[in-house]
ZAMARGU-4260 file (C-alpha; in steps of 0.2 Angstrom, whole numbers, plus 5000, padded with zeros to 4 digits):
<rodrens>
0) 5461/5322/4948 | 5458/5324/4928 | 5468/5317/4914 | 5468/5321/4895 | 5456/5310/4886
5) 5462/5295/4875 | 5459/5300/4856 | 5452/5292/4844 | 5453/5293/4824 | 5435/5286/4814
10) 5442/5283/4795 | 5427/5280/4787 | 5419/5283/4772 | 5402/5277/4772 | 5394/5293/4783
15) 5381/5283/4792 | 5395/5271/4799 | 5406/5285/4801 | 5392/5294/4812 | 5388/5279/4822
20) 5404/5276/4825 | 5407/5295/4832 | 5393/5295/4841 | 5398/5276/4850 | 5414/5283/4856
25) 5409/5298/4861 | 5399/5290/4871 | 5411/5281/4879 | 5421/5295/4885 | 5434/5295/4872
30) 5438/5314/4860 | 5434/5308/4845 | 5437/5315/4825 | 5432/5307/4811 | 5437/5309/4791
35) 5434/5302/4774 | 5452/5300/4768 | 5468/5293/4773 | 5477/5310/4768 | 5466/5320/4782
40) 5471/5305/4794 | 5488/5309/4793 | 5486/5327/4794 | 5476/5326/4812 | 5489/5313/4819
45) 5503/5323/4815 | 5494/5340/4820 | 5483/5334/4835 | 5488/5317/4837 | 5477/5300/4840
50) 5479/5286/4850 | 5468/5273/4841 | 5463/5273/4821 | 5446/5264/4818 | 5451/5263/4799
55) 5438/5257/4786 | 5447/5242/4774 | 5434/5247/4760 | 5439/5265/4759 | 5434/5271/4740
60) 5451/5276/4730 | 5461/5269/4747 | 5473/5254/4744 | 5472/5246/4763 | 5490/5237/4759
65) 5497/5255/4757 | 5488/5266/4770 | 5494/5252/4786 | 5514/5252/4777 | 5512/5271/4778
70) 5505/5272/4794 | 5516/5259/4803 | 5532/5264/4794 | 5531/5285/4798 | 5539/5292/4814
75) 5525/5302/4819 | 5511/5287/4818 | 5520/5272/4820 | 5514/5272/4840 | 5497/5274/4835
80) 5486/5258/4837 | 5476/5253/4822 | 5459/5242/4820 | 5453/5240/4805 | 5436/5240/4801
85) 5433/5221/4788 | 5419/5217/4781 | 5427/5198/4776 | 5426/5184/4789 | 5444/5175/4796
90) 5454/5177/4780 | 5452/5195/4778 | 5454/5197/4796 | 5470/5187/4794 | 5476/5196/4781
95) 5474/5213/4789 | 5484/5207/4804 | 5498/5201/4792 | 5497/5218/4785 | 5501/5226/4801
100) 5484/5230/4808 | 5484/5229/4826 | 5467/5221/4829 | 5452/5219/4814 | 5434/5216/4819
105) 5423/5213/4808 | 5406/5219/4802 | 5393/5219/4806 | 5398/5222/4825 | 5393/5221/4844
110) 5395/5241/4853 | 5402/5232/4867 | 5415/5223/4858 | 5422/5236/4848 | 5422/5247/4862
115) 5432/5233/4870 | 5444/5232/4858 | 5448/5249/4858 | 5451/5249/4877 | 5464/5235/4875
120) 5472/5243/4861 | 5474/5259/4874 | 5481/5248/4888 | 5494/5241/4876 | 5500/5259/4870
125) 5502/5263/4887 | 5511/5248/4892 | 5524/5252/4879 | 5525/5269/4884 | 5530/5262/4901
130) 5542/5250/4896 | 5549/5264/4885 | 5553/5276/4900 | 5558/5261/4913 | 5570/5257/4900
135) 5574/5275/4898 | 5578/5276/4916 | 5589/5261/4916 | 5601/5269/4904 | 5601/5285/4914
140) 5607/5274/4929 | 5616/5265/4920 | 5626/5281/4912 | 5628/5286/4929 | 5637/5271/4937
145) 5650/5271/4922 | 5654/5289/4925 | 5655/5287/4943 | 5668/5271/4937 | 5676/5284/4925
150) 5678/5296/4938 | 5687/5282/4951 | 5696/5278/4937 | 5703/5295/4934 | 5708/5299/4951
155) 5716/5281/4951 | 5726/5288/4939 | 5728/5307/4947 | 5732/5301/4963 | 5747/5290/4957
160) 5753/5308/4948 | 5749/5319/4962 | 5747/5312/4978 | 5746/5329/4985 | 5728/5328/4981
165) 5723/5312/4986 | 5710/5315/4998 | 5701/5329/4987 | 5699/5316/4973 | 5692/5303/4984
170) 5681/5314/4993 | 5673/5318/4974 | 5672/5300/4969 | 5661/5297/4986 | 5652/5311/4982
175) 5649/5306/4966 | 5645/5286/4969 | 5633/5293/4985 | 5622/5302/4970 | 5623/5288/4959
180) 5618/5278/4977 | 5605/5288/4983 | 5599/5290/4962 | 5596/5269/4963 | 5589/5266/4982
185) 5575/5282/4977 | 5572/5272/4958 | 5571/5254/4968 | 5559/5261/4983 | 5547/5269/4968
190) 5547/5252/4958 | 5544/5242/4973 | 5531/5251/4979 | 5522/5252/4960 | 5524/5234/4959
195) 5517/5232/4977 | 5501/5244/4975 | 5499/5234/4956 | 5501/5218/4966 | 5485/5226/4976
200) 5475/5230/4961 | 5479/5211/4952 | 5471/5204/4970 | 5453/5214/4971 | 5452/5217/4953
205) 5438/5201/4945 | 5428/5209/4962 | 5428/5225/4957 | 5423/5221/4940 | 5411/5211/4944
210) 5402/5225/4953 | 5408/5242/4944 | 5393/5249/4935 | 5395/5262/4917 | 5384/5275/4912
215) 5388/5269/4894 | 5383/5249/4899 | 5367/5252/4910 | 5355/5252/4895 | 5365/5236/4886
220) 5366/5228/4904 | 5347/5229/4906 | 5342/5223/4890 | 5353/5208/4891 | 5347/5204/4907
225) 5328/5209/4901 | 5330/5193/4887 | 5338/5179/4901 | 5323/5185/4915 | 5307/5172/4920
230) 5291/5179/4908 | 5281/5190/4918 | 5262/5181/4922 | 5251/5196/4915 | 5235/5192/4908
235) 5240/5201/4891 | 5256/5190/4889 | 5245/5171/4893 | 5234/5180/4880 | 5245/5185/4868
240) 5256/5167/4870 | 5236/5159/4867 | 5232/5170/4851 | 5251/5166/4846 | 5247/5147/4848
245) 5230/5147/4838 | 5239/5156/4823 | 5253/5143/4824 | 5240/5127/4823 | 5232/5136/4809
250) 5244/5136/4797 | 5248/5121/4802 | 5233/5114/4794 | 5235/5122/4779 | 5252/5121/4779
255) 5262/5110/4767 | 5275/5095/4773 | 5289/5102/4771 | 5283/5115/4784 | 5274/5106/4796
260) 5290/5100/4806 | 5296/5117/4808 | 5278/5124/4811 | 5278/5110/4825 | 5293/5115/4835
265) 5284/5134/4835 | 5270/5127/4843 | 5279/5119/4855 | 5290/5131/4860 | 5275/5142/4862
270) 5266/5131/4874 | 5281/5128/4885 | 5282/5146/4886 | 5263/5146/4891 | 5265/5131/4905
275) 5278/5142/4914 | 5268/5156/4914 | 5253/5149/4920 | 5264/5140/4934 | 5269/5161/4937
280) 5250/5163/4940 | 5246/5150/4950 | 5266/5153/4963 | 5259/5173/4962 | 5244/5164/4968
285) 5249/5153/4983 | 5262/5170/4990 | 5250/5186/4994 | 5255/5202/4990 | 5260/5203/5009
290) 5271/5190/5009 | 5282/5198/4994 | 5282/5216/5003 | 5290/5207/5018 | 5304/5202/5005
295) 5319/5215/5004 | 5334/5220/4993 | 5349/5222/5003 | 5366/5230/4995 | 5381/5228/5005
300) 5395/5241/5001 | 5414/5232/5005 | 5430/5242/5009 | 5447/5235/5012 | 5459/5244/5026
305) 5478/5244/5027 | 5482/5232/5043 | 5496/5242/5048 | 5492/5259/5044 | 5473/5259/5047
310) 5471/5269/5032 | 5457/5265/5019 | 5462/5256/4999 | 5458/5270/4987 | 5458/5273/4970
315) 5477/5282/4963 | 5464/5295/4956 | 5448/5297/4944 | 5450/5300/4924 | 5439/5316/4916
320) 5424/5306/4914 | 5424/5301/4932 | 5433/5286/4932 | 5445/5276/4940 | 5463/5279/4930
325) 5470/5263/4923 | 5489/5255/4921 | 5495/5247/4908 | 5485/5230/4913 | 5470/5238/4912
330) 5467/5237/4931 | 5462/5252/4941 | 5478/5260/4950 | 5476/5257/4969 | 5486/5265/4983
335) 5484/5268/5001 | 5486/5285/5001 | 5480/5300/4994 | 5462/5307/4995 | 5454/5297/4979
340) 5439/5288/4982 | 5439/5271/4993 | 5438/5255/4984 | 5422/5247/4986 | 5415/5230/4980
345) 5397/5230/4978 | 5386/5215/4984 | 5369/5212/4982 | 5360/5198/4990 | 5340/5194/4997
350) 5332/5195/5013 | 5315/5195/5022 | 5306/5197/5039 | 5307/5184/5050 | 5304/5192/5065
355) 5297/5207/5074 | 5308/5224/5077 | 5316/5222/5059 | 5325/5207/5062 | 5330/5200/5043
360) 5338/5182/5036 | 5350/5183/5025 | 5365/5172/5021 | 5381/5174/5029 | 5390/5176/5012
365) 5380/5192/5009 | 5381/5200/5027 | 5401/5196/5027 | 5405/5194/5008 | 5423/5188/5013
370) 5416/5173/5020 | 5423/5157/5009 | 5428/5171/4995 | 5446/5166/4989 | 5449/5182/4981
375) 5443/5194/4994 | 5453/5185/5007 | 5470/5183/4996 | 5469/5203/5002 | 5474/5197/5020
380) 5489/5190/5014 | 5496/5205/5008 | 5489/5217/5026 | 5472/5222/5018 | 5456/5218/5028
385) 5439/5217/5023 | 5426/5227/5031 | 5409/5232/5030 | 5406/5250/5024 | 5387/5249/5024
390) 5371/5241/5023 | 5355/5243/5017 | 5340/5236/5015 | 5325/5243/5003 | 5308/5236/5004
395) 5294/5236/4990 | 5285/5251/4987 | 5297/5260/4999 | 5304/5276/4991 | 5320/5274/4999
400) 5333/5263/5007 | 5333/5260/5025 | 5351/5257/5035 | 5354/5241/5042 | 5369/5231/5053
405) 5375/5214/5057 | 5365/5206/5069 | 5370/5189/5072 | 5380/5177/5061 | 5378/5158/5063
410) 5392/5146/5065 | 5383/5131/5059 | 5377/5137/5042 | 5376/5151/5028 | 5364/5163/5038
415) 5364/5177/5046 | 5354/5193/5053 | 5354/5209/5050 | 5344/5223/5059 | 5335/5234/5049
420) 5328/5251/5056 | 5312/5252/5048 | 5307/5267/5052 | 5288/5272/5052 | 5283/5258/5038
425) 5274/5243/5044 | 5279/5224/5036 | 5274/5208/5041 | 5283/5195/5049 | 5283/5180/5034
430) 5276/5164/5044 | 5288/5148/5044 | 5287/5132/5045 | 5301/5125/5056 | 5296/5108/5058
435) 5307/5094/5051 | 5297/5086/5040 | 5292/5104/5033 | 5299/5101/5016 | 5295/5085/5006
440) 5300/5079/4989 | 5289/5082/4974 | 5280/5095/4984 | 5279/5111/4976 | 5288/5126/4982
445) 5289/5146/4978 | 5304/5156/4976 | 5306/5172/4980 | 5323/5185/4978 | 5333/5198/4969
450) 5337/5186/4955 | 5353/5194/4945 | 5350/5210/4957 | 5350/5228/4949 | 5351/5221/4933
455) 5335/5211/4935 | 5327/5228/4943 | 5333/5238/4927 | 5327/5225/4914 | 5308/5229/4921
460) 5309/5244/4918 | 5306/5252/4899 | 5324/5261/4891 | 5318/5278/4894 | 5318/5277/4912
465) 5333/5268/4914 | 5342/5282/4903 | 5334/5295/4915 | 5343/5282/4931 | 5356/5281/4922
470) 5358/5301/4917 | 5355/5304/4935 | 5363/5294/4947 | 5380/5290/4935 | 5388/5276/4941
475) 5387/5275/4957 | 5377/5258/4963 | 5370/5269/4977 | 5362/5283/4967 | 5356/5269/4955
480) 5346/5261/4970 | 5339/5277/4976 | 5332/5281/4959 | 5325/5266/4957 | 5317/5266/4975
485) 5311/5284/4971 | 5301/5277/4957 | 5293/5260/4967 | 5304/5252/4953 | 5311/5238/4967
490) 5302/5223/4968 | 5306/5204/4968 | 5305/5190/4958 | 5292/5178/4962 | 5295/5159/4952
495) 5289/5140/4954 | 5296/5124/4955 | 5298/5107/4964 | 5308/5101/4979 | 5319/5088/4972
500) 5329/5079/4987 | 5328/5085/5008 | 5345/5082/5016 | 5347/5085/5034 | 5356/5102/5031
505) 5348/5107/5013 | 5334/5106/5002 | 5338/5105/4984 | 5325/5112/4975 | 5322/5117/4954
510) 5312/5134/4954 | 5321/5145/4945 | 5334/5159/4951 | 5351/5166/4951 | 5365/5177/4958
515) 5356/5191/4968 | 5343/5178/4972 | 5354/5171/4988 | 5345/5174/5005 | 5327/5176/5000
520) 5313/5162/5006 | 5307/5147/4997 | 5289/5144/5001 | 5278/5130/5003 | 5262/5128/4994
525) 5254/5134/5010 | 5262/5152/5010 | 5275/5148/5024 | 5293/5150/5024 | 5303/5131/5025
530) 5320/5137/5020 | 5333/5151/5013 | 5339/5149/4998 | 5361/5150/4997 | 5368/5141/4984
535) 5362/5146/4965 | 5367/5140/4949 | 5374/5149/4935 | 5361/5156/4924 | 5341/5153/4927
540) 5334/5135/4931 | 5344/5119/4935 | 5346/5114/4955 | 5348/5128/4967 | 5350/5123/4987
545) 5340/5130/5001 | 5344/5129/5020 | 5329/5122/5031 | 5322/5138/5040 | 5324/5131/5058
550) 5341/5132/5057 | 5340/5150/5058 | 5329/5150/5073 | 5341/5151/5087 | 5349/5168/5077
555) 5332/5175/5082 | 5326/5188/5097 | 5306/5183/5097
</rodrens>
């Protein structure tokens, strides 16, 4: 299901901001013009129209002061949004508000943002198009319950003059008061039901952000996440942080006072960086390359189903460019009927070999994402149940995914199994450790996972190929993984720390991971598995919390 593209108007005059500017929404999705003058503005909004006006506040020859009263104060543009483009900081910004601008960013700026800005711009357009005909529609019902009142009042009055045709009257006043009946039971069903499938959207919507992948923010998403990521332990980056270092102490010595504090605080920034990637080396060291192959990526696809129905959440219907189509809130329109595509929520998690015929450890939280997830299960409240919609698992140096189930799930503590059908490929069972005393303070220990999951993936790999992903698969999470998996892109992260504290039910330990890094195995320094990571903090470093690994022992068919 297609709808007409948003429109956006690029009023700028310096023409390499003007082409960046077309070129960014464009490739957003957005139809897009651009002009030099406020004169051709007016002319494409009133002959094409536009729904947002990126206008430049240092147009040459352009008063700002009088191109805003004009466009705010005209019939044919005053429902166009305006940004205006500032090069000033608050007060200018201020000032173009108090002006009648309806949002002003400043330059230089952030792609995302503005592109941001532009899509809250649209949702508030939309939401006062939709107040406007709700409001419409009240005064229509409205008209019709005083006529029908006119019309009893009328035959009030005939009747009394003519009794004769009493009964004709009345028959037409039910007739009409039935219309006007039937005319506000239709308009309340459609309203409840909008506000019961918004109410549907409101519940599920921070999920499905949080896992809805964008062509346009694949390349922005991987770069981000390529600055926050451990440094790789090559031996060209030890030897470039080394030669890095030498330079920095020699201009140190020749160096002058005032420089030497700054120069200092270089140095020792550099040979931070250097320890951790030496401590890379020597956790690369202590797990073999078998170890990490035994170490898999598993992507579990959610869908919620209608209680009383059976029928499947799906989306109200896709937009030109593919996707979901938006209400006035911004969040995607929801409906349990319909043939749109099913809502999914896409989780990614760690997992590894634990035991022969593909048996994998995982966490609980990722094999049933529901589990101790407040917003997934507000959804049960309102007759929607999660369910699983499919697993996978994809293994290092495999070029594709293989399909995976729910094993077991443990009452006791954040783990579960999931059998994994590993077709003709061969991957050793990881060796644990599952004595008590398996884990001691101070001793050092290896993590190994899916740290921030596709986007940690995509961050290793150079811009070009993740355009060519990118161009291929679209945004589906799916295509993505099979791209990368095509290209032996899918590996894990491998990092070093400390146990801090052993509890009975947890090891706390300092090696560092994230989201995505949940499930996978945290090594000893004699290469055996002593516990599964499940708890991580925001962001790389800080204490994470792994469980023991015998605790996932009586899961297990040996």
């Amino acid at each position: 299901m297609a709808t007409e593209r948003d429109k956006i108007l690029i009023i700028e005059g310096d023409p390499a901001a003007r082409e960046s500017l077309l070129a960014l929404v464009r490739s957003a999705g957005y139809e897009a013009e651009a002009t030099t003058t406020a004169e051709e503005g007016f002319e494409i909004i009133q002959g094409a129209g536009a729904d947002v006006v990126l206008l430049d506040a240092n147009l040459s020859k352009l008063d700002c002061c009088a191109v805003l009263s004009e466009m705010k104060g005209s019939a044919a543009t005053a429902d166009t949004r305006v940004i205006l483009l500032s090069t000033g900081g608050a007060a200018e910004r201020a000032r173009g508000l108090d002006l009648g601008a309806d949002d002003v960013i400043s330059r230089p700026w952030e792609p995302g943002e503005l592109l941001a800005r532009v899509r809250a711009q649209l949702r508030a357009k939309r939401a006062e198009k939709e107040l406007r005909e709700k409001t419409k529609i009240a005064e229509e019902g409205q008209q019709i319950a005083h006529t029908a009142f006119e019309a009893l009042a009328v035959t009030e009055k005939m009747t009394r003059d003519a009794f004769s045709l009493e009964r004709a009257l009345k028959i037409g006043v039910a007739a009409i008061l039935a219309v006007a009946g039937v005319m506000a039971v239709i308009f309340f069903l459609f309203s409840h039901r909008a506000q019961k499938q918004t109410q549907l959207a409101n519940s599920v919507i921070a999920r499905l952000n949080a896992g809805q992948i964008y062509q346009q923010d694949l390349i922005e998403q991987a770069r981000k996440a390529r600055e926050q990521l451990p440094e790789e332990s090559s031996p060209e980056t030890k030897q470039k942080l080394q030669q890095q270092a030498d330079q920095l102490r020699t201009q140190m010595a020749k160096a002058g006072s005032s420089d030497v504090t700054a120069l200092q605080q270089q140095l020792e920034e550099t040979n931070a960086r250097l320890k951790r990637v030496e401590q890379q080396g020597e956790a690369g060291q202590n797990v073999v390359r078998s170890d990490v192959q035994s170490v898999c990526l598993i992507h579990v696809s959610v869908a919620f189903r209608h209680k009383e129905s059976g029928q499947r959440l799906r989306y109200g219907g896709l937009n030109a460019q593919g996707e979901p189509i938006l209400d006035s809130d911004g969040n995607p329109v929801l409906t349990i009927e319909g043939r749109g595509p099913e809502v999914r929520v896409e989780v990614f998690g760690t997992g590894f070999l634990a035991a022969p015929g593909g048996q994998v450890v995982t966490n609980r939280h990722i094999a049933q994402p529901w589990w101790n997830n407040d917003e997934m299960s507000s959804l049960l409240s309102q007759g929607m149940q999660p369910e699983i919609a499919e697993i996978e698992a994809f293994f290092p140096d495999a070029p594709s995914a293989f399909p995976a189930s729910i094993k077991e799930i443990s009452s006791d503590a954040d783990l579960a199994i999931i059998q994994v059908d590993l077709g003709g490929i061969k991957r050793p069972v990881l060796t644990t450790d599952t004595h008590k005393d398996a884990a001691v303070s101070g001793q050092k220990v290896v993590s190994v996972g899916y740290a921030t999951g596709l986007a940690a993936i995509l961050a290793r790999a150079d811009e070009g190929t993740v355009k060519q992903i990118a161009d291929a698969s679209g945004d589906s999470p799916k295509q993505i993984l099979a791209e990368l998996a095509k290209r032996k892109l899918i590996y894990p992260l491998v990092t070093q720390g400390h146990i801090g504290e052993v509890l009975p039910d947890k090891i706390v330990f300092d090696a560092q991971t994230t989201s995505g890094g949940s499930g996978g195995p945290l090594f000893n320094q004699d290469g055996k598995v002593i516990g599964v990571t499940y708890a991580v903090l925001k962001g790389f470093g800080g204490s994470n919390f792994g469980i023991p690994i015998r605790f996932s022992q009586p899961l297990l068919t040996h």
